[in-house]
PDB file of N, CA, C and O in Angstrom, chain B, residues numbered from 101:
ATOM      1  N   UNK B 101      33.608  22.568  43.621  1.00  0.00           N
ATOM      2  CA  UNK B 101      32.548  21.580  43.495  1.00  0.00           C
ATOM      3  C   UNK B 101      32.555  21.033  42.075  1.00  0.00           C
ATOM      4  O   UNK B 101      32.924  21.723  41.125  1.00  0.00           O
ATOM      5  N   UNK B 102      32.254  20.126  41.987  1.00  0.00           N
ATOM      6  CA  UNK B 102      32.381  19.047  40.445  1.00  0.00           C
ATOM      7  C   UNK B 102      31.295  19.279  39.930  1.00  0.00           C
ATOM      8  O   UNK B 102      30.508  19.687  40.784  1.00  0.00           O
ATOM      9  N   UNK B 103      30.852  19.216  38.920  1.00  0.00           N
ATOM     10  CA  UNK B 103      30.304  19.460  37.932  1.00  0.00           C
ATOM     11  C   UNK B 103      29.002  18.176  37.870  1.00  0.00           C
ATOM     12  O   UNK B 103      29.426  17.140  37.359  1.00  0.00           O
ATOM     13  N   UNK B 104      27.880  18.131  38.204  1.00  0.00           N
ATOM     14  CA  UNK B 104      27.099  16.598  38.343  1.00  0.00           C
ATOM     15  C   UNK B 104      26.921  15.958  37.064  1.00  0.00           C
ATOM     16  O   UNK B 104      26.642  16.550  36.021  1.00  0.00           O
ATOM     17  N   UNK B 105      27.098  14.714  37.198  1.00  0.00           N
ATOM     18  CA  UNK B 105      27.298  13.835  36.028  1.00  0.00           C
ATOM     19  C   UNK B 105      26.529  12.952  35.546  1.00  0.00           C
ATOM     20  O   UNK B 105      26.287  11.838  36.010  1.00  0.00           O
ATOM     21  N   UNK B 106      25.960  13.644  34.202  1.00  0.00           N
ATOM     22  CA  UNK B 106      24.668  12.879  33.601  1.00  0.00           C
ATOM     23  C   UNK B 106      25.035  11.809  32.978  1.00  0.00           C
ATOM     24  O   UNK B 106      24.328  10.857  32.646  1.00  0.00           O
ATOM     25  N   UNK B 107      26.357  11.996  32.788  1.00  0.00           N
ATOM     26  CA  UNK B 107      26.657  10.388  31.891  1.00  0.00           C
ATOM     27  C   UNK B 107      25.779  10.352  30.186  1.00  0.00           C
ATOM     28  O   UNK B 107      25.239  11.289  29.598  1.00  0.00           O
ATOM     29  N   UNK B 108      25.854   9.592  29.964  1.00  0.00           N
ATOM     30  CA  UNK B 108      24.739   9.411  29.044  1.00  0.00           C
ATOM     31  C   UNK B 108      23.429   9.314  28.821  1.00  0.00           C
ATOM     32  O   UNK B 108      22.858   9.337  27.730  1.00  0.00           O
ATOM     33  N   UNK B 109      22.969   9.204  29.886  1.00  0.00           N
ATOM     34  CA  UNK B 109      21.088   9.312  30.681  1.00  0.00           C
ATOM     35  C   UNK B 109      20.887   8.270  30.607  1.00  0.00           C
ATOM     36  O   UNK B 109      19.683   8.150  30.834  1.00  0.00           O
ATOM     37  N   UNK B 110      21.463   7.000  30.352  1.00  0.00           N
ATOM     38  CA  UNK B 110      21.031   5.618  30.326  1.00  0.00           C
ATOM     39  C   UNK B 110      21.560   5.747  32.544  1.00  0.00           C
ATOM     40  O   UNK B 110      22.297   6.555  33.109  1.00  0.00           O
ATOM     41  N   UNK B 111      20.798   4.634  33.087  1.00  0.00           N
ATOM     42  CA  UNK B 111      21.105   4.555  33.868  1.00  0.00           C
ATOM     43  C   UNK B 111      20.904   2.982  34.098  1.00  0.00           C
ATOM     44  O   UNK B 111      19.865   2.531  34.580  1.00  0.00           O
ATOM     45  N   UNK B 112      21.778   2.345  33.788  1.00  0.00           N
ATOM     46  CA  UNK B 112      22.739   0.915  34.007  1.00  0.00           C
ATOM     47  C   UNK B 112      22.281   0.559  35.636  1.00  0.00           C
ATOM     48  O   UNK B 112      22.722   1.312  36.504  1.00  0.00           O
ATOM     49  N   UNK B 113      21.493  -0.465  36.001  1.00  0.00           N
ATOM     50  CA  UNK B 113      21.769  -0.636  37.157  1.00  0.00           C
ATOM     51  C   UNK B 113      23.603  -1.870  37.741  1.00  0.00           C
ATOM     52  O   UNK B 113      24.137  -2.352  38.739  1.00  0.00           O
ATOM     53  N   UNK B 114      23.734  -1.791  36.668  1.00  0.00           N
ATOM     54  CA  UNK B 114      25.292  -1.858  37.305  1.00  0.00           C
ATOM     55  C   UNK B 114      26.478  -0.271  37.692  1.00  0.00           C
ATOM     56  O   UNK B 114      26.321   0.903  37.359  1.00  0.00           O
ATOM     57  N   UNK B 115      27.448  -0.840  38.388  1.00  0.00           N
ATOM     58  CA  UNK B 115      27.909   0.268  38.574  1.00  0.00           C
ATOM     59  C   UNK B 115      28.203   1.247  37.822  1.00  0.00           C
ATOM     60  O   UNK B 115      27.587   1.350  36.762  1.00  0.00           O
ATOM     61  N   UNK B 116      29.075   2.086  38.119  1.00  0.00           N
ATOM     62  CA  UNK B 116      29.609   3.460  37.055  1.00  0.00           C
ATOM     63  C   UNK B 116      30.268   2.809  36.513  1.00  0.00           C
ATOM     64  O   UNK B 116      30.751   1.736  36.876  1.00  0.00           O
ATOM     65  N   UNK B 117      30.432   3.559  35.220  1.00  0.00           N
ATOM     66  CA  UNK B 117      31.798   3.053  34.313  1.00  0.00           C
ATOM     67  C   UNK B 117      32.913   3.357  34.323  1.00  0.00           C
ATOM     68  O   UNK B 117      33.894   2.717  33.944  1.00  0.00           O
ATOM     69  N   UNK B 118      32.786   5.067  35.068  1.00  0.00           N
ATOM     70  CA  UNK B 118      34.044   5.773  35.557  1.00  0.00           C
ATOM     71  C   UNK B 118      34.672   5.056  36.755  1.00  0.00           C
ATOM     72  O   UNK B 118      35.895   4.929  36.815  1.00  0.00           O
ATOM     73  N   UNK B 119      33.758   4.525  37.829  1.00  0.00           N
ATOM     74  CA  UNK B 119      34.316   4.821  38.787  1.00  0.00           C
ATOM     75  C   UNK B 119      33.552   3.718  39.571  1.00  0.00           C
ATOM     76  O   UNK B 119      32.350   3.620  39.326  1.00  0.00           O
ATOM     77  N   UNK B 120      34.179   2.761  40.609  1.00  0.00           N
ATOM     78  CA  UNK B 120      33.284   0.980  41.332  1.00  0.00           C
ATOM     79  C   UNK B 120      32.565   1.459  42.224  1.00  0.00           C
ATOM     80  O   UNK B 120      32.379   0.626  43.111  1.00  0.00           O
ATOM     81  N   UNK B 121      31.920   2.707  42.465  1.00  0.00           N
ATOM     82  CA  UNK B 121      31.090   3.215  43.529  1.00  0.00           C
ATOM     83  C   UNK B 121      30.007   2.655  42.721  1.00  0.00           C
ATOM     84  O   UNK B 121      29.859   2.512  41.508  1.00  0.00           O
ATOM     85  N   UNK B 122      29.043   2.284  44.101  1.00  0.00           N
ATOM     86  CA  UNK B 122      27.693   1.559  43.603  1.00  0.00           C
ATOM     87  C   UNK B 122      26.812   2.491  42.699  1.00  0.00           C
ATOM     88  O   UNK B 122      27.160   3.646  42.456  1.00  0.00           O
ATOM     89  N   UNK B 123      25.791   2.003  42.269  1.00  0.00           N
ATOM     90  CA  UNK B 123      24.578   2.810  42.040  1.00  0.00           C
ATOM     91  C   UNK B 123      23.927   3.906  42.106  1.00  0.00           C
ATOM     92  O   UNK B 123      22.815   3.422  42.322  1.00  0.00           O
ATOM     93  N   UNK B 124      23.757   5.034  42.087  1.00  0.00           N
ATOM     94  CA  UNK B 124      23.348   6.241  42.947  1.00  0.00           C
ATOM     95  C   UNK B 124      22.130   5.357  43.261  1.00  0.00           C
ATOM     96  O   UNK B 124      21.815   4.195  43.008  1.00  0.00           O
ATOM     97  N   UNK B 125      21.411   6.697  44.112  1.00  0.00           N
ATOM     98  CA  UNK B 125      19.965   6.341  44.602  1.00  0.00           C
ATOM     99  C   UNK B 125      19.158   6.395  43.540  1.00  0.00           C
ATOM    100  O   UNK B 125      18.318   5.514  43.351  1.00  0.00           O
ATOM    101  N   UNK B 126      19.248   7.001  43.059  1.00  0.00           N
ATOM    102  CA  UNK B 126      17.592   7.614  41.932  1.00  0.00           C
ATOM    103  C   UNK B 126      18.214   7.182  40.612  1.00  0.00           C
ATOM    104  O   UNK B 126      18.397   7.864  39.604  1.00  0.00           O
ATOM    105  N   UNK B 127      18.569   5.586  40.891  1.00  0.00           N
ATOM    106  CA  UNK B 127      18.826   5.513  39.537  1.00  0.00           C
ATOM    107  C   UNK B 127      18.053   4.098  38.376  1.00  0.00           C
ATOM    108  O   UNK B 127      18.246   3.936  37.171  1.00  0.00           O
ATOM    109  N   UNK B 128      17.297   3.393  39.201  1.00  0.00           N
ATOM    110  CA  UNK B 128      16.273   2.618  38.614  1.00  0.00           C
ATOM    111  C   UNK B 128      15.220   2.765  38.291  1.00  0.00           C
ATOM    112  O   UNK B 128      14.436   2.118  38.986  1.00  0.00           O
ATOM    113  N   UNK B 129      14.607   3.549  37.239  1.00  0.00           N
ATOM    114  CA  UNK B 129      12.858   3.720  36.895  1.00  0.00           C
ATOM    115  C   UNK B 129      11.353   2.657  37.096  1.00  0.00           C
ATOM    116  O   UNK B 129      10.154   2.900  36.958  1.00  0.00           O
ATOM    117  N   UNK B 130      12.158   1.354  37.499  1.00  0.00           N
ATOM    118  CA  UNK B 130      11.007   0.658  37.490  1.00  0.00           C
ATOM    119  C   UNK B 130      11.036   0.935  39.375  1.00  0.00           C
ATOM    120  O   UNK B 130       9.882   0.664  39.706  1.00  0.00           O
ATOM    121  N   UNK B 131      11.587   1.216  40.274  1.00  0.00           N
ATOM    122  CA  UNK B 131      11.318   1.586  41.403  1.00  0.00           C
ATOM    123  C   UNK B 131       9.977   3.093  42.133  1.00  0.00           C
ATOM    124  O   UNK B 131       9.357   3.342  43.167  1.00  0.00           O
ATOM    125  N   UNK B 132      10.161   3.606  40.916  1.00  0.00           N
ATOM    126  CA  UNK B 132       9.278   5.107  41.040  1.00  0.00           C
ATOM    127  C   UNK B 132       8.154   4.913  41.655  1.00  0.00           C
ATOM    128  O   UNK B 132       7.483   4.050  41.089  1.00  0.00           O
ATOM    129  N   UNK B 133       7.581   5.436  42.744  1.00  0.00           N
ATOM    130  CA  UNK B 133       6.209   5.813  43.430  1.00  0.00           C
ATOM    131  C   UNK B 133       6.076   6.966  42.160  1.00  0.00           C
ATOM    132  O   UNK B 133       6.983   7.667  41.714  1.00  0.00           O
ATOM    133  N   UNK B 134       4.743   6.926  41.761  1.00  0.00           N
ATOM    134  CA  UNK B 134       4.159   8.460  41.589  1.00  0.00           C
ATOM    135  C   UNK B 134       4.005   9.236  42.869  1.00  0.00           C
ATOM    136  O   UNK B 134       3.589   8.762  43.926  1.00  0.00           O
ATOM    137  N   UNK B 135       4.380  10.463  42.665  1.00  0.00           N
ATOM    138  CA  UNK B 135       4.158  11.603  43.713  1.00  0.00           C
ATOM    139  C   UNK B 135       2.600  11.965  43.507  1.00  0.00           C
ATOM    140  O   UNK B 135       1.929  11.903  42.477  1.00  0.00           O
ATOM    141  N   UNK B 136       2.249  12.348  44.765  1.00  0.00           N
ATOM    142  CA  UNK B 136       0.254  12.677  44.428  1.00  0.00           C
ATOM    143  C   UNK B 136       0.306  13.889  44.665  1.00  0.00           C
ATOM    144  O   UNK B 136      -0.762  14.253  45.155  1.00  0.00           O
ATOM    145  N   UNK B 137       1.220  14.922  44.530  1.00  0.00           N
ATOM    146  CA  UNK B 137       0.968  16.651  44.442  1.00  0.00           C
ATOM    147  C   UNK B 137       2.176  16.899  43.837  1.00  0.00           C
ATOM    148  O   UNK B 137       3.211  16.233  43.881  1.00  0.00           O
ATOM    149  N   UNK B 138       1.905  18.057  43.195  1.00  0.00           N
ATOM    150  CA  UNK B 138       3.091  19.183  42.980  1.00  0.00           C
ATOM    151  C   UNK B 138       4.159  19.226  44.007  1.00  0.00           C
ATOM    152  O   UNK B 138       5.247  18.674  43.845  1.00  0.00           O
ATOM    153  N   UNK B 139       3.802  19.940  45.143  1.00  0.00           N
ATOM    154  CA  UNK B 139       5.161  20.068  45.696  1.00  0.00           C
ATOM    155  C   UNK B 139       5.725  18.538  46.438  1.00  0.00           C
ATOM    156  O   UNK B 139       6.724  18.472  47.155  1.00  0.00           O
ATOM    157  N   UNK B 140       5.047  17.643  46.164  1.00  0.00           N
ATOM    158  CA  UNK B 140       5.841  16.420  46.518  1.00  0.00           C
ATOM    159  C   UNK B 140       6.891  15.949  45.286  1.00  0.00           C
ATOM    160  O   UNK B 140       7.892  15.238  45.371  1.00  0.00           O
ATOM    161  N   UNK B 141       6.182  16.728  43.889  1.00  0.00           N
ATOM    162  CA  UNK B 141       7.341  16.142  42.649  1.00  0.00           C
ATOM    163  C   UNK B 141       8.237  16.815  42.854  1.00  0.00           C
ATOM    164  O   UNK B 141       9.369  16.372  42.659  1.00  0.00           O
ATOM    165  N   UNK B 142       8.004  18.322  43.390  1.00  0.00           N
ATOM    166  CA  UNK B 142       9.253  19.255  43.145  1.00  0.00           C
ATOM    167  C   UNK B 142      10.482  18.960  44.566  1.00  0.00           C
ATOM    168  O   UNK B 142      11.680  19.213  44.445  1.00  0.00           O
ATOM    169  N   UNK B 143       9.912  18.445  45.726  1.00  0.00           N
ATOM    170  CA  UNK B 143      10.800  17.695  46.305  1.00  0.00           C
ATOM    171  C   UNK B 143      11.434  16.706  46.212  1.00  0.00           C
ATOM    172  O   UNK B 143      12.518  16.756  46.792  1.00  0.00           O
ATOM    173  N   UNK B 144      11.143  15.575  45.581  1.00  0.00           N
ATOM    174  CA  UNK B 144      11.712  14.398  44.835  1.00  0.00           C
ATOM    175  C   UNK B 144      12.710  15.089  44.149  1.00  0.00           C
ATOM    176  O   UNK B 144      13.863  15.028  44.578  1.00  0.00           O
ATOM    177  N   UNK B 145      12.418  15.809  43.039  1.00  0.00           N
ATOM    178  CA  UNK B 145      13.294  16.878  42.575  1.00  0.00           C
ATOM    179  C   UNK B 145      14.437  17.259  43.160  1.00  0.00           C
ATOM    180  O   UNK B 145      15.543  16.726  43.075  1.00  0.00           O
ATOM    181  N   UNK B 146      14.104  18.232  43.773  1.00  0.00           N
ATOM    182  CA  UNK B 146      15.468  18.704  44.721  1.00  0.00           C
ATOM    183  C   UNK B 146      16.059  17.513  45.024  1.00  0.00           C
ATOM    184  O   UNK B 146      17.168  17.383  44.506  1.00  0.00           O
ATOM    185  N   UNK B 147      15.656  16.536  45.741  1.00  0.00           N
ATOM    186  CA  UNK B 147      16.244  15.320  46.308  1.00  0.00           C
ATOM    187  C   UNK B 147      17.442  14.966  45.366  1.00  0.00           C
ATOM    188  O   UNK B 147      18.586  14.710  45.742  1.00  0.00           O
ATOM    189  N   UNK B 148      16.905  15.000  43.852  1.00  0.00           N
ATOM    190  CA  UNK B 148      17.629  14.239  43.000  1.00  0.00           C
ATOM    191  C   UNK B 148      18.790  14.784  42.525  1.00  0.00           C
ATOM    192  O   UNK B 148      19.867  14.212  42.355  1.00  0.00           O
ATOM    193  N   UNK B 149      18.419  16.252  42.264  1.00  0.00           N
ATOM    194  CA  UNK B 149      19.174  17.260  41.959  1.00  0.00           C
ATOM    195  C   UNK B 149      20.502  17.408  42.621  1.00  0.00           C
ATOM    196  O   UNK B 149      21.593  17.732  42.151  1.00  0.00           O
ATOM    197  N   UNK B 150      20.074  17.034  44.039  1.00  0.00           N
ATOM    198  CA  UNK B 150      21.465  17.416  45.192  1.00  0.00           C
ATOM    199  C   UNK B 150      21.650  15.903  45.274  1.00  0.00           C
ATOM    200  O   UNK B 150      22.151  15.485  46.318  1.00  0.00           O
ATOM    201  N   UNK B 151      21.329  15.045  44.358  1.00  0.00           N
ATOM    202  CA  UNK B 151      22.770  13.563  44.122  1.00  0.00           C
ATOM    203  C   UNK B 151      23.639  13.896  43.176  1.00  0.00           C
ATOM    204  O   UNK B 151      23.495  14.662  42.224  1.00  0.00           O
ATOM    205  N   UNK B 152      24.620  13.216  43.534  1.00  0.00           N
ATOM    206  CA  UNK B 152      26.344  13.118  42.642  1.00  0.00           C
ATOM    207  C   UNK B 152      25.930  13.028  41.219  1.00  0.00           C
ATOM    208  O   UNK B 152      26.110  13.843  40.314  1.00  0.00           O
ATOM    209  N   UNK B 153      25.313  11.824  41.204  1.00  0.00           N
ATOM    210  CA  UNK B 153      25.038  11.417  39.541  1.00  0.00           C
ATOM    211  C   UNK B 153      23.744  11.589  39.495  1.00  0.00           C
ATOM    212  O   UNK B 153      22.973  11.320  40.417  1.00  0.00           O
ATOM    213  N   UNK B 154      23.394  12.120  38.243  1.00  0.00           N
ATOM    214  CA  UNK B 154      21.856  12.000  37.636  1.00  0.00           C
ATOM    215  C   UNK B 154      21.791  11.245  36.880  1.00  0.00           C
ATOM    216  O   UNK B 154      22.617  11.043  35.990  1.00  0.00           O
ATOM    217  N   UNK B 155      20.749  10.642  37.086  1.00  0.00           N
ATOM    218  CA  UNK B 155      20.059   9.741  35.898  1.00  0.00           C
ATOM    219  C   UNK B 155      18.701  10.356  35.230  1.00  0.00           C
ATOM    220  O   UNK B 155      17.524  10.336  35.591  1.00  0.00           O
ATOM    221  N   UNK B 156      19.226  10.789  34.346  1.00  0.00           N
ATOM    222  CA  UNK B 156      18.514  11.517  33.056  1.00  0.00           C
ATOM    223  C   UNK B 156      16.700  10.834  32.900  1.00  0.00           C
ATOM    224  O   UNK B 156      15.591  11.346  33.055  1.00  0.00           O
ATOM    225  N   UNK B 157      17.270   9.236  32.460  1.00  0.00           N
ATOM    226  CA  UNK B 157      15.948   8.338  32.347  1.00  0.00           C
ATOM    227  C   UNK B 157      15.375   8.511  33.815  1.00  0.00           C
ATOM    228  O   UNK B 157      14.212   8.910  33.744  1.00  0.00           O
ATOM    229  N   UNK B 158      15.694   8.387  34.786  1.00  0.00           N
ATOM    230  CA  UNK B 158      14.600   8.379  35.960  1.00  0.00           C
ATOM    231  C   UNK B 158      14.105   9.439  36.133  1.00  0.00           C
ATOM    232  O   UNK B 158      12.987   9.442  36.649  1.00  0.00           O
ATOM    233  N   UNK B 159      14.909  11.081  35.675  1.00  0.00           N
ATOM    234  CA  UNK B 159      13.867  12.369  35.889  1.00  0.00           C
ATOM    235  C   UNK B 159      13.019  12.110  35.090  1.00  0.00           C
ATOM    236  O   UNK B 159      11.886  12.321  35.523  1.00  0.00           O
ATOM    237  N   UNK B 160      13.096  11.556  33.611  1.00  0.00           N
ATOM    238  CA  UNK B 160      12.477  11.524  33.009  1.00  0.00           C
ATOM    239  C   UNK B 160      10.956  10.699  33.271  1.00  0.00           C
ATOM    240  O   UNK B 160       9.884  11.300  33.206  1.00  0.00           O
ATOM    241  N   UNK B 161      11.043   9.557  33.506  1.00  0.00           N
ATOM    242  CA  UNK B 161      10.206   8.673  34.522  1.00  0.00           C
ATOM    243  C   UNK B 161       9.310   9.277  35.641  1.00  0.00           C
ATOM    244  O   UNK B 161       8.098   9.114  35.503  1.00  0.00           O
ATOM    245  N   UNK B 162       9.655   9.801  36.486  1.00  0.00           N
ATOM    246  CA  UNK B 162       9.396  10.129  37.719  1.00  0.00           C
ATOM    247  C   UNK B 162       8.391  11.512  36.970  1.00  0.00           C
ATOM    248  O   UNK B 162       7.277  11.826  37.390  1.00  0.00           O
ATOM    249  N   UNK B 163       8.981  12.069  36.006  1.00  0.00           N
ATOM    250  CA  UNK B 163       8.125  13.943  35.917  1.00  0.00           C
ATOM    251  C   UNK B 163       6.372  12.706  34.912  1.00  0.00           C
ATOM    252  O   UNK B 163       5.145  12.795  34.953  1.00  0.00           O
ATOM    253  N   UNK B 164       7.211  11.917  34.314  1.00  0.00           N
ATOM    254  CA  UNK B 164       6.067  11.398  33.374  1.00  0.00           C
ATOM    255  C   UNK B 164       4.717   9.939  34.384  1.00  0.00           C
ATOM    256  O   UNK B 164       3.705   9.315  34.066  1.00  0.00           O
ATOM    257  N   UNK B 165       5.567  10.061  35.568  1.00  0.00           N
ATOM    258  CA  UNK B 165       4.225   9.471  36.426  1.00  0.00           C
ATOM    259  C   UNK B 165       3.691  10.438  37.254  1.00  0.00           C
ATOM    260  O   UNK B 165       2.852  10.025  38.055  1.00  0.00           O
ATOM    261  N   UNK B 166       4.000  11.822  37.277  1.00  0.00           N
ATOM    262  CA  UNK B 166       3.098  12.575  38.240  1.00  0.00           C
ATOM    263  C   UNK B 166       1.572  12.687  36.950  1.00  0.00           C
ATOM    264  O   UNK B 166       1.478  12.399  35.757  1.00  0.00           O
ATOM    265  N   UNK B 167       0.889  13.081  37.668  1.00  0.00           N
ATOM    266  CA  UNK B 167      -0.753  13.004  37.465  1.00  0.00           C
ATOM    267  C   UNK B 167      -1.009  14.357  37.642  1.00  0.00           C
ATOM    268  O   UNK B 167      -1.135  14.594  38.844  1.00  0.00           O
ATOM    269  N   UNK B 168      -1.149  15.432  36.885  1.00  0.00           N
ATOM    270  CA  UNK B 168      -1.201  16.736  37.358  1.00  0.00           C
ATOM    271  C   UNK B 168      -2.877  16.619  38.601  1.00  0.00           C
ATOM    272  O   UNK B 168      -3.310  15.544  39.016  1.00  0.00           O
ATOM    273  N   UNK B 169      -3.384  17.744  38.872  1.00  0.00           N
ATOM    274  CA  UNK B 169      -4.435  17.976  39.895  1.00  0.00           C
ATOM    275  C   UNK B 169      -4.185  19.536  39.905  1.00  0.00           C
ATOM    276  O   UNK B 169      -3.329  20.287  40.373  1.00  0.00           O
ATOM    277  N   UNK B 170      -5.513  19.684  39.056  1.00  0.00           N
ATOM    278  CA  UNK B 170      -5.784  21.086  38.899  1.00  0.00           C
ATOM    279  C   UNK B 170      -5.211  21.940  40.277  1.00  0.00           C
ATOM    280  O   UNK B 170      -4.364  22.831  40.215  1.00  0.00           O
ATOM    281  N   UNK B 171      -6.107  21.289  41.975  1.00  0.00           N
ATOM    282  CA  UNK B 171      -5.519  22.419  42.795  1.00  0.00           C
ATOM    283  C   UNK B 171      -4.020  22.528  43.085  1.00  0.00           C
ATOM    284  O   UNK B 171      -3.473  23.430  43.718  1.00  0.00           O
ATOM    285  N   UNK B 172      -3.355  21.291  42.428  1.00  0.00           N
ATOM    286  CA  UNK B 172      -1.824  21.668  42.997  1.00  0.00           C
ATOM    287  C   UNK B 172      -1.245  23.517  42.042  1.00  0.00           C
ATOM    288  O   UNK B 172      -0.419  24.355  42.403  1.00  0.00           O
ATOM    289  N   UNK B 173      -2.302  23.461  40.608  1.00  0.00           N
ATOM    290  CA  UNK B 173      -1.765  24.653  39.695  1.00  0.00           C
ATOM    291  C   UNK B 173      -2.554  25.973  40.210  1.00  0.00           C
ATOM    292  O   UNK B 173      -2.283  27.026  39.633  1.00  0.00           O
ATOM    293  N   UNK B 174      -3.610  25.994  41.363  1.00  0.00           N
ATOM    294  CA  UNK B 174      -4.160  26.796  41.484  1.00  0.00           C
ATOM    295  C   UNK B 174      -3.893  28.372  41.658  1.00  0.00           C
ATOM    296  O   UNK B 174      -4.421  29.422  41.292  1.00  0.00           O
ATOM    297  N   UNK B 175      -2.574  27.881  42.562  1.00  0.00           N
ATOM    298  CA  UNK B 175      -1.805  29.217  43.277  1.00  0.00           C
ATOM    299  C   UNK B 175      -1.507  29.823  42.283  1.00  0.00           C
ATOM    300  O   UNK B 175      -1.635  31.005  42.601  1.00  0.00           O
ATOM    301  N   UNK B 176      -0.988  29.735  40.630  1.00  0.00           N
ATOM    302  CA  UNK B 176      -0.128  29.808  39.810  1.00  0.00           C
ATOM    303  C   UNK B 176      -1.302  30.099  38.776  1.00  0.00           C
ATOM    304  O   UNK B 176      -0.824  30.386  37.678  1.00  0.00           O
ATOM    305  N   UNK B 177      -2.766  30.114  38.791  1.00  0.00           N
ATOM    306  CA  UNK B 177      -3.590  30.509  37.754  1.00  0.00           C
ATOM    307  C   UNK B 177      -3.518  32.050  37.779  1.00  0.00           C
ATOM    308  O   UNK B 177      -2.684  32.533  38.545  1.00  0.00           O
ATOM    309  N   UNK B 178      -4.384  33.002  36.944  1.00  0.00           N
ATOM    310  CA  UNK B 178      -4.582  34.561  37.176  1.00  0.00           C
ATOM    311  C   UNK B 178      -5.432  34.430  36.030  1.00  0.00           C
ATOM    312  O   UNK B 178      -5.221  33.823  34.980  1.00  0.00           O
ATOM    313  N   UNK B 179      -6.599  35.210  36.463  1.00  0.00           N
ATOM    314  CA  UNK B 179      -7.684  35.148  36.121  1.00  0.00           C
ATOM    315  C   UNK B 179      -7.545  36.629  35.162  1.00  0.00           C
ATOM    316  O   UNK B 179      -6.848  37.527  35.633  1.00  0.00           O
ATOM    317  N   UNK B 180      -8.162  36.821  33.945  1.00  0.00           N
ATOM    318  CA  UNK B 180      -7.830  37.549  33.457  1.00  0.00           C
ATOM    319  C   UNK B 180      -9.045  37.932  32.386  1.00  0.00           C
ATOM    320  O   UNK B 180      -9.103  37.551  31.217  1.00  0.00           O
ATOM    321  N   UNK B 181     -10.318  39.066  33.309  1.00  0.00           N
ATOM    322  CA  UNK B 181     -11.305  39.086  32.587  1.00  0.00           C
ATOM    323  C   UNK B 181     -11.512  39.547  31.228  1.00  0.00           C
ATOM    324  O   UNK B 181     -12.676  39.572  30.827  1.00  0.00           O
ATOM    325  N   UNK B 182     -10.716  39.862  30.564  1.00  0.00           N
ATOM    326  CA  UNK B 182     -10.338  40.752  29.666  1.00  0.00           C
ATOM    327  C   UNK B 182     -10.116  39.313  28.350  1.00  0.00           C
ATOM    328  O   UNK B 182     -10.120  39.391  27.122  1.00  0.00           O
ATOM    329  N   UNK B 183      -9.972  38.300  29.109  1.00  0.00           N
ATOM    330  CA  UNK B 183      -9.370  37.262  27.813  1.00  0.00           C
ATOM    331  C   UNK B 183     -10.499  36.612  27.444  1.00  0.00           C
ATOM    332  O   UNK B 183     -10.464  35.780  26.538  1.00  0.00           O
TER     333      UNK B 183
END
């Protein structure tokens, strides 16, 4: 398996430079929905993760329009009377 290719994190909506295959998917930032929960970012995620090429700027994009919501962190608090 190849190694996934960040390139430079600019993501060019013209093609690769390596190579005349189009665009990946996740590679324009002005396209981004915000996700409205946690595990909808962390699926976008995976999504992106398991493409060929990453584009650096759109994770970047995509993590900086989620909106946290306290109950998505709830599972993940621990209450700790002692503090």
């Amino acid at each position: 398996m190849d190694a996934m290719d960040l390139s430079d994190g600019s993501c060019g909506h013209l093609e690769s430079k390596r190579t005349s295959r189009p665009p990946a998917k996740y590679s324009d930032p002005s396209t981004i929905v915000p996700p409205e929960t946690l595990p909808e970012l962390i699926e976008r995620l995976h999504d992106i993760f398991d493409s060929e090429d990453i584009c650096v700027e759109y994770v970047q994009k995509l993590m900086e329009s989620y909106k946290g919501n306290p109950r998505d962190y709830k599972k993940f608090a621990k209450f700790d009377k002692y503090r």
